[in-house]
N, C-alpha and C positions, 0 to 999 in steps of 0.2 A: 460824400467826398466834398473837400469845400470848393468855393469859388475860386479856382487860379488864373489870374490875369497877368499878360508879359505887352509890353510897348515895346516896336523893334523898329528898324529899317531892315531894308532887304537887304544891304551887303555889310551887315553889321558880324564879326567873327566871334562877337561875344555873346551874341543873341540865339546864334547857332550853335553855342555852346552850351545857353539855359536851357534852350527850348530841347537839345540833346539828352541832357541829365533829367529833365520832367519827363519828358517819353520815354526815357530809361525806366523809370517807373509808374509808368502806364496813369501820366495823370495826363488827363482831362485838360487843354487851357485853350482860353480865349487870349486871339493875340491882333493885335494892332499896329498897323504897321503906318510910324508917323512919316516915313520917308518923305513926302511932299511938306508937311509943317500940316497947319492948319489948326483946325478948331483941338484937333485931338492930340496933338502935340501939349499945347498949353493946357488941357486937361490931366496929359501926365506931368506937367513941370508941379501945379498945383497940388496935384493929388501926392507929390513926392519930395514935398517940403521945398521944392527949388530948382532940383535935380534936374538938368539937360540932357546927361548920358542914356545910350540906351544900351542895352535892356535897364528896363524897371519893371518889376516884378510885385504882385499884388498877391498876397493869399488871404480870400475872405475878407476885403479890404485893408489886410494889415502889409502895408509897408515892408517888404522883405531887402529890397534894395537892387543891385546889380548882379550880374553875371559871378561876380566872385565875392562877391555876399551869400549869396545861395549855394556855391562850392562849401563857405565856411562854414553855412549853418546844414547843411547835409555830411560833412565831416563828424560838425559835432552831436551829430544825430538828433538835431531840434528840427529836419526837417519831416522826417518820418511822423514828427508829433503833430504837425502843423498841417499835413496832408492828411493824417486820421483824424481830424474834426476835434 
């Protein structure tokens, strides 16, 4: 199973929405909650080309995106592919 990493805040509706659909299918993730900022906030703006919003979404360090970036590529069934290694 690969690595799945999500960056959240705690009252974030969209985050509850990722983290919903991975434990829909029983993945695995490490989650980060930058709610106060700090060091690990600017490690996900870095890690995700720039990006502020949360959720950002990690699989196996690749860059998946947002909460409805992940709807889109679970739609298209590229996420099934990306969770089987």
């Amino acid at each position: 199973m690969p690595k799945v990493e999500i960056y959240t805040k705690f009252t974030c509706g969209f985050c509850f929405r990722a983290k919903a659909l991975l434990e829909s299918k029983n993945v695995d993730f490490e989650e980060t909650d930058i709610s106060m900022g700090g060091s690990k906030r600017e490690e996900m703006i870095q890690r995700s080309g720039g990006r502020t919003t949360v959720p950002q979404i990690f699989i196996d360090d690749r860059h998946v995106g947002g909460s409805d970036d992940l709807a889109a590529i679970e739609q298209s069934g590229e996420l099934d592919q990306l969770l089987a290694g």
